[in-house]
Structures are given as C-alpha cells and as structure tokens.
PAZAPA-4460 file (N, C-alpha, C; in steps of 0.05 Angstrom, whole numbers, plus 32768, in hexadecimal, padded with zeros to 4 digits):
% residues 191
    n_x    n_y    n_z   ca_x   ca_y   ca_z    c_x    c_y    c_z   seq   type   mol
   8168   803E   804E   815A   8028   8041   814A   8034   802A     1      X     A
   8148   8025   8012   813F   8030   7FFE   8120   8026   8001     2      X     A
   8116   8045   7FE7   80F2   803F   7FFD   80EB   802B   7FEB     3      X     A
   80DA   801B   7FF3   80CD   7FFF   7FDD   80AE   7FFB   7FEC     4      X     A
   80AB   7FEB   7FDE   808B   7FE4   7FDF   8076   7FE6   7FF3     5      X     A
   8064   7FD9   7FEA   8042   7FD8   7FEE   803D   7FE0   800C     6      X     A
   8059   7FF0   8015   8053   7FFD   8024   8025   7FFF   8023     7      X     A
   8026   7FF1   8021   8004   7FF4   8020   7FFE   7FFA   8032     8      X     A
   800B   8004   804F   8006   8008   8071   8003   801C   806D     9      X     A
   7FF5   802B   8060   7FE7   8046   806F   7FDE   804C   8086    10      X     A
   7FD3   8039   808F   7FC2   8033   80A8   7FD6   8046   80BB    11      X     A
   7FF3   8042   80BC   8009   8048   80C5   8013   805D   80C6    12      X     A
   8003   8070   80BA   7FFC   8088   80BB   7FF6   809E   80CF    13      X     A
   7FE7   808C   80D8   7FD7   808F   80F3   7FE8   80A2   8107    14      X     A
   8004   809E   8100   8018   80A8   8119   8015   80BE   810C    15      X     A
   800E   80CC   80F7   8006   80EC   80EA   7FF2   80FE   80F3    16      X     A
   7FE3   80F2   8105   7FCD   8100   8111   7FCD   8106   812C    17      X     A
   7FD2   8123   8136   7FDD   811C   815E   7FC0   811F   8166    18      X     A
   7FA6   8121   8161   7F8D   8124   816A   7F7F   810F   816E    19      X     A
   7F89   80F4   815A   7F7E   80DB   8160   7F7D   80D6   817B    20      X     A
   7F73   80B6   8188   7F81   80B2   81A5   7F7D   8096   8190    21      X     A
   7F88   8081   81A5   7F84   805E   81A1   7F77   805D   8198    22      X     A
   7F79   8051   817C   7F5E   804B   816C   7F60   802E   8159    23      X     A
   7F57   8017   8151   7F59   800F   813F   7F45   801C   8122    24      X     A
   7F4B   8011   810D   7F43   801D   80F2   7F42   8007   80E4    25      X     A
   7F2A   8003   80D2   7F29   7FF3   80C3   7F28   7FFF   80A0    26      X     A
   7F3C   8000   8085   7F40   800B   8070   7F1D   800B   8067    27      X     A
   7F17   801F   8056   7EFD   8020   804F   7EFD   801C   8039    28      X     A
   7EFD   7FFC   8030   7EFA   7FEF   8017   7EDF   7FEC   800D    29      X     A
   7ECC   7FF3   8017   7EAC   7FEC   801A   7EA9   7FFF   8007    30      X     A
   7EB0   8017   8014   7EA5   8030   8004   7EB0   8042   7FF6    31      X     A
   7EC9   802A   7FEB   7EDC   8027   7FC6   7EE9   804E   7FDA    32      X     A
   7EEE   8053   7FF2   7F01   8060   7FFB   7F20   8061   8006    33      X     A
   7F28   8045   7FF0   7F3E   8049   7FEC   7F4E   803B   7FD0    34      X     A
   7F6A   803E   7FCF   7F77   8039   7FBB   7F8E   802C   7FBF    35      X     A
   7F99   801C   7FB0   7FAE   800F   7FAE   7FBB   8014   7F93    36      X     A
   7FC7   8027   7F82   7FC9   802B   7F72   7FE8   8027   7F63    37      X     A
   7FF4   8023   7F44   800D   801F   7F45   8010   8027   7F24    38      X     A
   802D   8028   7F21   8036   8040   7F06   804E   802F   7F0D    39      X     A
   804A   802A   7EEE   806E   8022   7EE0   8073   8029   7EC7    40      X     A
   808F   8034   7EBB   8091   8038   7E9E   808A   8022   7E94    41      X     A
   8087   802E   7E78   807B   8019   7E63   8090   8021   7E52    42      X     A
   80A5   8012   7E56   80C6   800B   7E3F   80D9   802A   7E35    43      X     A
   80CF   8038   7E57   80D5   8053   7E55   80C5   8061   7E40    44      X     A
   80B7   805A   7E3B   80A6   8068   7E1C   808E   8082   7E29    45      X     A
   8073   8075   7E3D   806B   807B   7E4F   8060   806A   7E6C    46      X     A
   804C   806E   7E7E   8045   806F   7E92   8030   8052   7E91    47      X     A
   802A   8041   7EA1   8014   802C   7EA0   8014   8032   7EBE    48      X     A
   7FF1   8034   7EBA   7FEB   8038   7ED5   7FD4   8018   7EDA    49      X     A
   7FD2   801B   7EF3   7FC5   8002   7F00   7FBB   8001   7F1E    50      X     A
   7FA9   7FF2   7F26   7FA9   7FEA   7F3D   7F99   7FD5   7F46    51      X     A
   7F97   7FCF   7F62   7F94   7FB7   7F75   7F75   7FBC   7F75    52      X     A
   7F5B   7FA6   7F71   7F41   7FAD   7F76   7F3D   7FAE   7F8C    53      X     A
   7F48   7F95   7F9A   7F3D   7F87   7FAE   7F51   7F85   7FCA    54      X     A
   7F52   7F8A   7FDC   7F5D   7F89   7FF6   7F51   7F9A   8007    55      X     A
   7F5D   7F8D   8025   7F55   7F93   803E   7F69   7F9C   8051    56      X     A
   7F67   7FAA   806B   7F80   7FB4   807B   7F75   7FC6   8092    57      X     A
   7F84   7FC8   80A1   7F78   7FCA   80C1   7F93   7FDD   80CC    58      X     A
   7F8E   7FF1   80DB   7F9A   8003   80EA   7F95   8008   810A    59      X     A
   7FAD   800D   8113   7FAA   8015   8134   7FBC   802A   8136    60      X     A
   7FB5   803A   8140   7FC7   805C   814B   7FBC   805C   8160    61      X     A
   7FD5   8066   8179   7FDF   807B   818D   7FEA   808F   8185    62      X     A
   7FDB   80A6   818B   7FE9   80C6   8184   7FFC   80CB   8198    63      X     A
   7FFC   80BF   81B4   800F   80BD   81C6   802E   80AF   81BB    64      X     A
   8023   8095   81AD   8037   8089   81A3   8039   807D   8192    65      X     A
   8040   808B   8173   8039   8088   815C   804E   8074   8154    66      X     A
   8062   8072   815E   8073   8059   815C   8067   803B   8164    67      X     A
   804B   803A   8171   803F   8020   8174   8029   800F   8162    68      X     A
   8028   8034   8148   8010   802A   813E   8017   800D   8128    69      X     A
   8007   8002   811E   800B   7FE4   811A   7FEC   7FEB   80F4    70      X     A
   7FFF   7FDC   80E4   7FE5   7FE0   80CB   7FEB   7FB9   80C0    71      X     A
   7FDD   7FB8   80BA   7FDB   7F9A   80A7   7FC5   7F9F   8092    72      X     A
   7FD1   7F96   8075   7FC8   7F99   8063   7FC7   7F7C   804F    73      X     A
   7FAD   7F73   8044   7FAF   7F5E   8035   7FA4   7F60   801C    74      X     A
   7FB6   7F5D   8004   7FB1   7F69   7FE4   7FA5   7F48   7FD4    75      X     A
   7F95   7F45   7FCA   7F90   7F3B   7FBB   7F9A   7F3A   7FA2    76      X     A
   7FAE   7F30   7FA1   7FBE   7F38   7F81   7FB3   7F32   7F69    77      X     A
   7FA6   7F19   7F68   7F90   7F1B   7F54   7F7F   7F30   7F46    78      X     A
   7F7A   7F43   7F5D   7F6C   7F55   7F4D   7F75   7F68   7F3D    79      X     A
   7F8E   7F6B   7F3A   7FA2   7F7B   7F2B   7F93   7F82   7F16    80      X     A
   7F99   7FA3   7F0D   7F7F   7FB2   7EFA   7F8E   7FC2   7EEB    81      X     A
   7F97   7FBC   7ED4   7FA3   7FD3   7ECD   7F8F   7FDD   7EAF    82      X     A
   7F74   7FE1   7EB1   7F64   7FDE   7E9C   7F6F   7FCB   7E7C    83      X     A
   7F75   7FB9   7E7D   7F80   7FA6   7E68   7F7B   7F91   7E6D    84      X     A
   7F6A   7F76   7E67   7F66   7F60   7E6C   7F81   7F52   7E5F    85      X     A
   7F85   7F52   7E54   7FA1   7F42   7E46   7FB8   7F4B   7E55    86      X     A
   7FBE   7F61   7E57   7FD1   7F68   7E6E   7FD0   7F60   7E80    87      X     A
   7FB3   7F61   7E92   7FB2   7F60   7EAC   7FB8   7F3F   7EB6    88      X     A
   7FAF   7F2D   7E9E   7FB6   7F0A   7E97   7FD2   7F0A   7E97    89      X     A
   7FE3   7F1A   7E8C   7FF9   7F18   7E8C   800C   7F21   7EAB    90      X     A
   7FFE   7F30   7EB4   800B   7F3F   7ED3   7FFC   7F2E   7EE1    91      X     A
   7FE8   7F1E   7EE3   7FE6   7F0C   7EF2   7FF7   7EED   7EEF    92      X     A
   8007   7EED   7EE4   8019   7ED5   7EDA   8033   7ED5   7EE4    93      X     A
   803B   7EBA   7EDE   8058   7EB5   7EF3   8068   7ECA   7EE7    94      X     A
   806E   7ED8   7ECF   807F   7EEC   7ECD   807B   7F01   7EE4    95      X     A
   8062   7F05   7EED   8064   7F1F   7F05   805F   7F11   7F22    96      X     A
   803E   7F18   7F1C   8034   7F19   7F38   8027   7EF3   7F44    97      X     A
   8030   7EDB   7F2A   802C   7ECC   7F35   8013   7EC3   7F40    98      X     A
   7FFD   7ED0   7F42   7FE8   7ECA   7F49   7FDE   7EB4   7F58    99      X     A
   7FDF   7E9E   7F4A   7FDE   7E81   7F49   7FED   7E71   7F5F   100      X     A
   8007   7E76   7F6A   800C   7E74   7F78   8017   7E85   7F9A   101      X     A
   800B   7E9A   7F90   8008   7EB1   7FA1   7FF3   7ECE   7F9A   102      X     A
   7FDD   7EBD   7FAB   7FC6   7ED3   7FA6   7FC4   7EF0   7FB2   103      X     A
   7FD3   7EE5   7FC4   7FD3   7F04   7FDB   7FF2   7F0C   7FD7   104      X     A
   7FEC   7F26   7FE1   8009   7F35   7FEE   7FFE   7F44   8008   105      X     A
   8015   7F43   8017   800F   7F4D   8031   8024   7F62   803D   106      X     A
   8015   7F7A   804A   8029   7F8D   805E   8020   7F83   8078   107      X     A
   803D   7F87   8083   8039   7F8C   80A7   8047   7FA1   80B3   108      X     A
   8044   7FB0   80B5   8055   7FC4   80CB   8064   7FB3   80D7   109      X     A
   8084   7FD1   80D9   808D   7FC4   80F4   809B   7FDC   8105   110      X     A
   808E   7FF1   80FC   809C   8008   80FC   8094   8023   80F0   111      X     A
   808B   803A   8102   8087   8056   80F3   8097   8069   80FE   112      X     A
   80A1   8078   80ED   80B8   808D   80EF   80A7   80A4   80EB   113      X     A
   80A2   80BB   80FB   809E   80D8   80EE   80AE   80E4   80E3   114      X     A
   80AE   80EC   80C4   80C2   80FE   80C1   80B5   811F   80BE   115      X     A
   80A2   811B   80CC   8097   813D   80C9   8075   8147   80D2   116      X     A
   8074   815A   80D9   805B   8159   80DE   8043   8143   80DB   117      X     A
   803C   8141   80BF   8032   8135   80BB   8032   8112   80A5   118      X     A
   8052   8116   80A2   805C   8101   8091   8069   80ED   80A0   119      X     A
   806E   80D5   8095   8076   80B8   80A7   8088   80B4   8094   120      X     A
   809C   8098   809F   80A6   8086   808B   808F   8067   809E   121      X     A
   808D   805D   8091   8081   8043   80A0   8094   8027   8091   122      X     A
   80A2   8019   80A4   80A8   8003   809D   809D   7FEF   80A0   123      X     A
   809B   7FDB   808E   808F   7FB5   8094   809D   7FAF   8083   124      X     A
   808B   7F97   8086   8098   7F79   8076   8083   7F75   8065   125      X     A
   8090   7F77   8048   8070   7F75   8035   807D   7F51   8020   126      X     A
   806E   7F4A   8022   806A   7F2D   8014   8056   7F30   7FFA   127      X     A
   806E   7F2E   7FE2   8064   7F2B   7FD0   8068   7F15   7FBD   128      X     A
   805F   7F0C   7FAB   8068   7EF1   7F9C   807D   7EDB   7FAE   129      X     A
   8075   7EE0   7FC4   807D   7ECC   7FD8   8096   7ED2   7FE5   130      X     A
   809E   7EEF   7FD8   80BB   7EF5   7FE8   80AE   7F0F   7FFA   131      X     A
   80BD   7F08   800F   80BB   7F1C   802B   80D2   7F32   802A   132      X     A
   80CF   7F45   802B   80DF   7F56   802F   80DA   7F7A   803E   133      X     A
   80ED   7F7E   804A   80E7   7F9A   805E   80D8   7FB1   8042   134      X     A
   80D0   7FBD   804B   80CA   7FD0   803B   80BA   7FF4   804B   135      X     A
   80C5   8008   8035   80BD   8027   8049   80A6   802F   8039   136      X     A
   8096   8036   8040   807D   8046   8030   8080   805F   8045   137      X     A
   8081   807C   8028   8083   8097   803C   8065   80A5   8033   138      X     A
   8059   80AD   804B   8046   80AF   8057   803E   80C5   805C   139      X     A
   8025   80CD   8056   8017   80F0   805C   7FFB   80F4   8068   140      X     A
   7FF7   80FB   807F   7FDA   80FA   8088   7FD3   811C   8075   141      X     A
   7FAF   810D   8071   7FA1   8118   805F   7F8E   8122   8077   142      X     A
   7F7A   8113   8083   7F6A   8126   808E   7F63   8111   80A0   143      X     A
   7F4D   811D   80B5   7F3D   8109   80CF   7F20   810E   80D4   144      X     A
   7F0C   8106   80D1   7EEE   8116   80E5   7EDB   8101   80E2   145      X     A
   7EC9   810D   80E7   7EB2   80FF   80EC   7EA8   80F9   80CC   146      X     A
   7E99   80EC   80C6   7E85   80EF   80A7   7E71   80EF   80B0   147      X     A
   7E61   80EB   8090   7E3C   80F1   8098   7E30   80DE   80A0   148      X     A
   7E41   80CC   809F   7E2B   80AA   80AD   7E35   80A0   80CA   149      X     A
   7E3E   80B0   80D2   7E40   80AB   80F5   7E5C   809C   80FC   150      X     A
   7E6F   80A8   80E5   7E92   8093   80F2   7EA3   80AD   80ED   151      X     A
   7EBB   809D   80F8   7ECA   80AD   80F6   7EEA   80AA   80E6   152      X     A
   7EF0   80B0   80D6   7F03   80B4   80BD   7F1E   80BA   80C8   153      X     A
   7F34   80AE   80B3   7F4D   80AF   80B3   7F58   80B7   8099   154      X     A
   7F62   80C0   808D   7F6E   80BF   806F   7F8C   80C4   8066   155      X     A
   7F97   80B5   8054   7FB5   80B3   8059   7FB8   80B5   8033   156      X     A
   7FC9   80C3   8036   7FE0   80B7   8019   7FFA   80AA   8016   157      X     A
   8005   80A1   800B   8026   8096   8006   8028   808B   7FEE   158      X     A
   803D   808A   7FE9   804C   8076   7FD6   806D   8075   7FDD   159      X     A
   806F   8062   7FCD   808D   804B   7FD3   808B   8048   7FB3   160      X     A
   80AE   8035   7FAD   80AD   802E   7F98   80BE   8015   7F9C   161      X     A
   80B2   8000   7F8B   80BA   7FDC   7F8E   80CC   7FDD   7F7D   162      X     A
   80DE   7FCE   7F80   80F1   7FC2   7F68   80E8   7FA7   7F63   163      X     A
   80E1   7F9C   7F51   80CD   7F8D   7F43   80EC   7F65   7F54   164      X     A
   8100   7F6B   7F4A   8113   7F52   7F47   8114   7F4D   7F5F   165      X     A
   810D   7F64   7F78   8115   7F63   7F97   80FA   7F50   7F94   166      X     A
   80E4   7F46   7F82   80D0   7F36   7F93   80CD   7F23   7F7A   167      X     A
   80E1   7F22   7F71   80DD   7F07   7F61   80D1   7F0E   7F42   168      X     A
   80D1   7F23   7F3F   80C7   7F28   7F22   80D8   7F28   7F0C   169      X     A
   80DB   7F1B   7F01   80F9   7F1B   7EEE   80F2   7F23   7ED1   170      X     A
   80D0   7F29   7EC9   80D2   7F30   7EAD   80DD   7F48   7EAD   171      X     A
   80F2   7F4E   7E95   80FE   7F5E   7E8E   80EE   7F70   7E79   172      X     A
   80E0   7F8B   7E8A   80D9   7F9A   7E6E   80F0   7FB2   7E6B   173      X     A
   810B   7FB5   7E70   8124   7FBF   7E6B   811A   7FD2   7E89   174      X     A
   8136   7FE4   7E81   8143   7FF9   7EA1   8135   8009   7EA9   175      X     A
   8119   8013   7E96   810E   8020   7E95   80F2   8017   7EAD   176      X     A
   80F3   7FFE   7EA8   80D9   7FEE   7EB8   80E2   7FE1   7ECD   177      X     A
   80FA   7FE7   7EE1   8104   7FD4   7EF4   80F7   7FD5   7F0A   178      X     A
   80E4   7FF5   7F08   80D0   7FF1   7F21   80C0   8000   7F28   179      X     A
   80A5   8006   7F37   8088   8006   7F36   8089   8019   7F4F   180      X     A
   807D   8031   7F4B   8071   803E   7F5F   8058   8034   7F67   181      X     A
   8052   8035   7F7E   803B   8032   7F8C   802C   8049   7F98   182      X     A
   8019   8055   7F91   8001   8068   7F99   7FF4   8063   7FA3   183      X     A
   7FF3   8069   7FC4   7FD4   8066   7FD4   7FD2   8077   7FE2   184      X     A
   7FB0   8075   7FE2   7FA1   808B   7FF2   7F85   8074   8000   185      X     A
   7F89   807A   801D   7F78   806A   8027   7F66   8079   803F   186      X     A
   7F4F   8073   803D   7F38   807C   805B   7F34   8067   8071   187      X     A
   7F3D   806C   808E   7F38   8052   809E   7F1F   805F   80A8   188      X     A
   7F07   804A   80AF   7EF6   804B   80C8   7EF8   8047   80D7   189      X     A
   7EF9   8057   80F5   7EFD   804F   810B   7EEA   803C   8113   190      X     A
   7EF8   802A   811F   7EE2   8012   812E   7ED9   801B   814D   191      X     A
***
C-alpha cells in the first residue's frame, strides 16, 4: 500500500516503546509540544512549507500488545499556516482544503505494524475534504520519562505523503505538486 496521509496517529506509536504498560495519552497541544507540519513543491521551482495551528488527539498503548494501541486525531483545517495570508485564503478554499464545508479532518487507527525496533507503519482511515480513505503514516519513537511538572511523556515522529486528487483536490499546480509530505513530531501526556 502506498504510504499517504495525516497519518496524524502518532499516538500509534506507542507500540515503539516495550517499557510503557496500558496507558492512555492525551497529544500536548497546551504546551505548543507538538506539530502537524507539511511541504509541497512550489511548480518544481522550490519547497512551501506549512502547517496545522490547531488540533487535538488521544493515544492508548499496550507494550504487551502493540497491535491494540488505538490514536484519534482531530485537525482543524482552518487553521492551515503556511505564513502567507493570501495563500493561506487561498488553501483554505474549495480548490483545496474546502474549509467551509469541511472544517475538520480526522485520523483513526486501525492498525500498527512494527517494522523495527523502534519504528511502526500505523494504518487508519483519515477524512479529509470529506473523502475517507485508508492511509500508512511510518513511525519512530523518540523518547519516554517523567518531566519537571509531575507527568509523564511520550514522543513520536513520522511522516506520510498525500496525493492531493485521492481527497478531492483537483487544483492543478503541474507533476511537480501532485503531493504533500506530512511532518510530525508529537508529546503525549499520560493521563
């Protein structure tokens, strides 16, 4: 399966750590410790980078059974940031992300694969501009412990890459722009 999107389930990660036990995790959006981040050519010429302000997402790992862990993730597509107000008016519009009639995009797990010590494939179903579709985000645990304010930490990286037409995006910026890596790095709090 080819890898695609917002794999945003880091949470899903979780099956990367054998020291955890049952835990849920809540993403640490509070304390701007994490990212939703994304890169597409600009007409093959160079690089436009961007990302998501605003979203929320929740994790559960078994180190026993990393095949149960479960992530849900909810993006606020509105907040789409690619430092450009005219741009960002424009990527919020029915040529892309639709906004208007689809504010959110959403991951669900349905599925984590180890492919290695410490790396995953994680599958869901990510809903974007109103189309649903399977999608793999490949996956790297970063680190685990305690912090200085009395919790205890998860941290993940991945990226995937979307093909923009698989979700309904039909502006054509040529072959060069047909589709968007996705960069994330996220911290859960254990609850």
């Amino acid at each position: 399966m080819k890898k695609t999107f917002v794999g945003i389930a880091l949470g899903g990660l979780m099956a990367l750590s054998g020291s955890l036990q049952a835990a849920d995790y809540v993403i640490d959006k509070e304390g701007q410790h994490a990212f939703i981040n994304f890169k597409i050519s600009h007409l093959g010429y160079s690089w436009l980078y961007g990302r998501f302000n605003d979203f929320d997402g929740t994790f559960s790992w078994d180190a026993d059974k990393p095949e149960a862990s479960e992530v849900n993730v909810t993006i606020n597509t509105t907040s789409v940031d690619s430092n450009h107000a005219e741009r960002d008016k424009h990527l919020r519009s029915d040529d892309f992300l639709n906004v208007d009639k689809h504010p959110q995009a959403t991951f669900k797990s349905t599925a984590v694969e180890m492919t290695g010590d410490d790396t995953a494939n994680i599958t869901g179903d990510l809903t974007l501009n109103g189309v649903t579709k399977p999608v793999v985000l490949e996956a790297k645990f970063i680190g685990e412990g305690d912090d200085p304010w009395g919790n205890y930490r998860a941290g993940f990286e991945g990226s995937t890459t979307l093909r923009l037409k698989d979700y309904d995006i039909s502006m054509d910026l040529g072959p060069a722009s047909e589709e968007v890596e996705l960069i994330l790095s996220v911290e859960g709090v254990r609850q």
